[in-house]
C-alpha positions in Angstrom: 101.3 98.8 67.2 99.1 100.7 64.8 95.6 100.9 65.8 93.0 102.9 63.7 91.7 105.6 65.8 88.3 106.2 63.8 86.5 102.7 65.0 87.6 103.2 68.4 85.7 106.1 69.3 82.5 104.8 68.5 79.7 103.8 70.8 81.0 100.2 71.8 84.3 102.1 73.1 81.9 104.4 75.4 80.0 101.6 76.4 83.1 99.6 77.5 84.2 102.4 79.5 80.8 102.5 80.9 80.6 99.1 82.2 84.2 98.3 83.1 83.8 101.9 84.9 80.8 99.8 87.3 82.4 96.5 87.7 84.2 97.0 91.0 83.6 94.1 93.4 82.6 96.3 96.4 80.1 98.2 98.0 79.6 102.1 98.8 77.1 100.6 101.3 80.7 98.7 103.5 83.2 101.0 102.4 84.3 104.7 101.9 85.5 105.6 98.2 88.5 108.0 97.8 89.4 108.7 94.0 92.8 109.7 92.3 93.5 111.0 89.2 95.8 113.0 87.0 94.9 115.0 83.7 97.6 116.7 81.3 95.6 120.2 81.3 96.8 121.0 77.7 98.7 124.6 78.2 96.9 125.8 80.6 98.7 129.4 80.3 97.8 132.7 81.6 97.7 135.3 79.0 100.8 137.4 80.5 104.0 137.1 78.5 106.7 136.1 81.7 110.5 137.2 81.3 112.7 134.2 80.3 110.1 131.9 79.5 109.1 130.7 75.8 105.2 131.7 76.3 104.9 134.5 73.7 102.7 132.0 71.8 100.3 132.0 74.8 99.8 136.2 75.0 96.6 137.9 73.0 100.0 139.6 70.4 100.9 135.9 70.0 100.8 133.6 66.8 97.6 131.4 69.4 96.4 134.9 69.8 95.7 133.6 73.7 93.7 136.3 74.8 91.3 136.5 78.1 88.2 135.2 76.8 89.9 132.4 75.2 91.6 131.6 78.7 88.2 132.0 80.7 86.7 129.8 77.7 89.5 127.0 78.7 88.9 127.4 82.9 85.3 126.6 81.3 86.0 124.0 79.9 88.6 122.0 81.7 85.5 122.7 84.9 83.4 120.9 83.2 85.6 117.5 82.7 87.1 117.7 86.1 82.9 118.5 87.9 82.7 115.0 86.1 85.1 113.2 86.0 84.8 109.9 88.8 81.3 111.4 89.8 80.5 107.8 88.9 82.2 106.2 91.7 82.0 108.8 94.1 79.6 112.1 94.1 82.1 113.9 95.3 84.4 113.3 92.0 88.4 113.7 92.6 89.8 114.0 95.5 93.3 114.2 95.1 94.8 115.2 91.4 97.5 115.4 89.8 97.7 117.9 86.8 100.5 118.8 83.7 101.2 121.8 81.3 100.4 123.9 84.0 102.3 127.7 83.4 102.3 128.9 87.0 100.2 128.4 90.4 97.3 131.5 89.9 96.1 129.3 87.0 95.4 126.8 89.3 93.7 129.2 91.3 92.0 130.0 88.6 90.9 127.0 87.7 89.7 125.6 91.4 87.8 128.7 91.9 85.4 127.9 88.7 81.6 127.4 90.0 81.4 123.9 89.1 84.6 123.1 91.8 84.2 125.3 94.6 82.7 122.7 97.2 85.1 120.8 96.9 87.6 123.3 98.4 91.0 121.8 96.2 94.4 123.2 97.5 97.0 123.7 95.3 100.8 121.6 95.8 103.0 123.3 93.1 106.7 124.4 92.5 108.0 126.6 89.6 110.2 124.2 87.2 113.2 125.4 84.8 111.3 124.2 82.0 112.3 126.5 79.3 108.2 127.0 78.0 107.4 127.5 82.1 105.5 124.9 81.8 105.1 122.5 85.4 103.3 119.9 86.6 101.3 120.3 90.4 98.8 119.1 92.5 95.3 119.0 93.8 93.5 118.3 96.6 90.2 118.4 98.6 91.4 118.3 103.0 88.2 116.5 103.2 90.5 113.5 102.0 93.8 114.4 101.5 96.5 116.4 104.4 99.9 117.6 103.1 102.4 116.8 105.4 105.4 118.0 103.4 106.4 118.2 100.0 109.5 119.0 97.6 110.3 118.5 94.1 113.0 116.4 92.4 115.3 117.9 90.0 116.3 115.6 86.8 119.3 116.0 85.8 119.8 115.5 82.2 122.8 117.2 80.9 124.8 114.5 80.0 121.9 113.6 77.4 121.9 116.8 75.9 118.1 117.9 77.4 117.6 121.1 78.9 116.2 121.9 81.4 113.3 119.4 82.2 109.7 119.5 84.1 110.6 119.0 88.5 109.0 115.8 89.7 106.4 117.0 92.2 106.6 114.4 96.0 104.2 115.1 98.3 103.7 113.3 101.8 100.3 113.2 103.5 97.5 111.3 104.7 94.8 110.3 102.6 91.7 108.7 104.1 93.3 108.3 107.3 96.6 106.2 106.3 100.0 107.7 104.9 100.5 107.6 101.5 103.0 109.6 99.0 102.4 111.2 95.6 104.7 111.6 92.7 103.7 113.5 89.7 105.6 113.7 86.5 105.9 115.2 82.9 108.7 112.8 81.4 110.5 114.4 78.2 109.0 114.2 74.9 109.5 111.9 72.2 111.1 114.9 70.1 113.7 113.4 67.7 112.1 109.9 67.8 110.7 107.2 70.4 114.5 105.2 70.3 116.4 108.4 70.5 114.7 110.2 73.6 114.1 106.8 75.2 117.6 107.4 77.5 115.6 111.3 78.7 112.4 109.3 80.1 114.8 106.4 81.5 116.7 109.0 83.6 113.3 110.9 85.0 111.9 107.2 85.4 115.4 106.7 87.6 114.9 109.5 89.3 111.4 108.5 90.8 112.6 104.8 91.4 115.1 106.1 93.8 112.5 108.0 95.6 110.0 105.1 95.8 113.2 103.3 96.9 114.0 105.7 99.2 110.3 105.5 100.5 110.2 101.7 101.1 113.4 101.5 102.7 112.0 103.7 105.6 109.0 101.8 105.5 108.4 98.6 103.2 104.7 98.8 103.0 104.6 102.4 101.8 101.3 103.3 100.0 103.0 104.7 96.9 101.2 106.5 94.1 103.0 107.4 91.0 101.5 109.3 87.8 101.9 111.5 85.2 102.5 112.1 81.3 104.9 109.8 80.5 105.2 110.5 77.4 105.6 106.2 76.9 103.4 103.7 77.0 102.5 101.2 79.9 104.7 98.4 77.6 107.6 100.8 77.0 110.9 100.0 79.0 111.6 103.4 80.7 108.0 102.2 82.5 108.3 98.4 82.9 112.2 98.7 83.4 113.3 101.7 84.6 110.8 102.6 86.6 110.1 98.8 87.9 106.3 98.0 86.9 103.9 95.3 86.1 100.1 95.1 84.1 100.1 91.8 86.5 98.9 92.2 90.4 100.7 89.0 91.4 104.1 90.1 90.0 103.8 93.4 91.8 106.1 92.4 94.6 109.2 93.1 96.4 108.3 97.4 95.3 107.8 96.5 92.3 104.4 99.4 90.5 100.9 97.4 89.9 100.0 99.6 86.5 96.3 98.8 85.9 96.7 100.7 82.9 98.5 97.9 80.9 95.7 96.1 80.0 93.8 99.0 78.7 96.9 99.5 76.4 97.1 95.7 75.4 93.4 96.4 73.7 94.4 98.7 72.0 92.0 101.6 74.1 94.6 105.0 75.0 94.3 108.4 76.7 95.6 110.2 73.1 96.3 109.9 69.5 99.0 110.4 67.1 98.8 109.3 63.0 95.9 107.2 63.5 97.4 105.1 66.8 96.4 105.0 70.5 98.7 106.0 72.8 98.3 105.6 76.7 100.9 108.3 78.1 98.2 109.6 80.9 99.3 106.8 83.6 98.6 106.4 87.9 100.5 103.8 89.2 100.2 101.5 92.5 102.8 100.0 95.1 102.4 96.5 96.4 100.8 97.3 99.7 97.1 98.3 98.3 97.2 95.2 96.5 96.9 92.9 100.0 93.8 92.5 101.7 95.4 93.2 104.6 96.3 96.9 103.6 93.6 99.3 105.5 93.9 101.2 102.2 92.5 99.0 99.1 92.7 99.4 95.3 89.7 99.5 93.5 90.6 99.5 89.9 92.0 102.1 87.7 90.1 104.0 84.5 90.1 106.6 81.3 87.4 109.2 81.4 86.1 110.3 78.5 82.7 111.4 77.3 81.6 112.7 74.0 82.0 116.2 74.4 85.9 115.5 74.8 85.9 113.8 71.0 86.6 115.2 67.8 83.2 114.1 65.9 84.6 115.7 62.3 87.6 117.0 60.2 91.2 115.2 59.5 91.4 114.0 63.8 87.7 112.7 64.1 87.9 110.4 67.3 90.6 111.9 68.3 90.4 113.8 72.1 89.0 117.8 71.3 91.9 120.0 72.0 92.3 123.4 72.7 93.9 124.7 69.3 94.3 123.1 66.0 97.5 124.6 65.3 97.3 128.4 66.2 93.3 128.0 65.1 91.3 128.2 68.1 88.5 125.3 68.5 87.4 125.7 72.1 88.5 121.8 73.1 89.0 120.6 76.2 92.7 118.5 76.1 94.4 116.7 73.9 94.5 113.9 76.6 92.1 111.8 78.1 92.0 111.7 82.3 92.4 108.9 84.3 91.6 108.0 87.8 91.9 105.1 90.3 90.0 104.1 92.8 90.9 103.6 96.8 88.9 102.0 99.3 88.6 101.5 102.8 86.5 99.2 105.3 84.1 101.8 107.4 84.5 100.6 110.7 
């Protein structure tokens, strides 16, 4: 699919984020909103050069020439999206999320104790990874919502393909809103070498968290499940739909099988990043069955991009395009080269 990038990001595309952001078929007035995202942070680094790690490029003596105001400029600017980001469907913004391209935990720290985020009092669920550019993938959470029970991560193998060492899936257990629900966050391989050829790397990581889900519902069959991360494929691709076992259709999300509500975004042609003039949707949250009946205590409320125009390129070769932090090793004070996305849980105040 080729999409051109340059109409998209116009004022029709923020105006159907706008209103599909407000057509949720409940009230705040009955219910009690809890929101989950996930948002690839863009090398998020710290500006000290770590022993057997690639991250020389991220030191102020690098070729990015990374130094400590351009890392306090980035906390600045990634506090600004996430102050945002859901304030639209709760005032209290996110309340449990997932992040990627994360080097280490202080960043984290660094970033939650930015003004804009200290009242919401995040704590931090992250593992180091043998990812050879220490890069990981962690999470975020406000207690007000969200209690850790435990946590791990999950080691991919991927030897036998020929990958290196690859990004840990991150599992935590806890209670969100008062019901149990689990939390996988991922950074699948990239598409170096070709989408075909590096298909079989995202397959195995997509195995990997199938067997957990799998190893969830077969404990307890109406699990609340949430899976998301960079996937580095598509909601259409088949380490997603296949490997991973999801649908864009609610009533074919049975049996364990993921509800993605990103699918349809996909299907009109609307992403969370570009590449050669084309809309990709890597950026994805996914859903088990059991906040799909109206039976669950814990409901789904819908599932959305954020973006505002701050975030877009508005000149230059990548207009439309989300701002990000360098443009090659040239500095341009951007914010990601991802868009966030959140979903939306509700529950019945009793």
């Amino acid at each position: 699919m080729t999409v051109s990038v340059k109409p998209i990001i116009n004022k029709a595309f923020f105006l159907f984020i706008f209103l599909f952001s407000f057509n949720a078929n409940f009230s705040q007035d009955k219910f009690n909103i809890g929101l989950v995202g996930f948002y690839n942070l863009e090398n998020l680094y710290d500006t000290i050069d770590q022993d057997n790690v690639s991250d020389e490029e991220f030191t102020p003596e690098g070729t990015r020439r990374y130094t400590g105001q351009v890392y306090l400029d980035k906390l600045t600017k990634l506090e600004q999206v996430l102050s945002e980001m859901g304030t639209d469907h709760s005032p209290e913004g996110i309340a449990v999320l997932g992040v990627a391209e994360i080097e280490n935990r202080s960043v984290l720290k660094d970033l939650c104790a930015q003004e804009g985020l200290k009242s919401r009092n995040y704590k931090i669920v992250h593992y180091d990874s043998k990812d050879a550019r220490g890069i990981d993938v962690g999470l975020l959470y406000n207690p007000k919502y969200f209690k850790v029970v435990k946590s791990d991560k999950i080691y991919v193998d991927m030897e036998d393909l020929g990958e290196g060492k690859t990004r840990d899936i991150l599992w935590v257990q806890g209670v969100f809103m008062g019901e149990e629900m689990h939390i996988m966050v991922a950074h699948w391989p990239s598409r170096r070498g070709g989408e075909e050829v590096s298909m079989p790397k995202r397959c195995r990581a997509a195995e990997f968290m199938r067997a957990k889900t799998d190893s969830i519902l077969l404990l307890n069959p109406n699990a609340n499940i949430v899976t998301m991360g960079d996937l580095n494929d598509d909601p259409t691709s088949p380490s997603v739909v296949n490997c991973l076992q999801s649908t864009g259709k609610k009533e074919e999300a049975i049996n364990g099988k993921y509800f993605n509500p990103f699918y349809n975004y996909f299907k009109k042609g609307i992403g969370t990043l570009a590449y050669a003039d084309a809309w990709n949707l890597f950026d994805q949250i996914l859903v088990s069955p059991s906040v799909l009946s109206s039976e669950n205590a814990l409901l789904f409320g819908g599932g959305y991009i954020f973006s505002r125009s701050y975030m877009v390129q508005m000149d230059g070769q990548y207009k439309g395009y989300p701002l990000r932090t360098y443009n090659g090793d040239i500095y341009q004070g951007g914010y990601s080269d991802h868009f966030p996305t959140y979903v939306v849980f509700k529950k019945k105040v009793k």
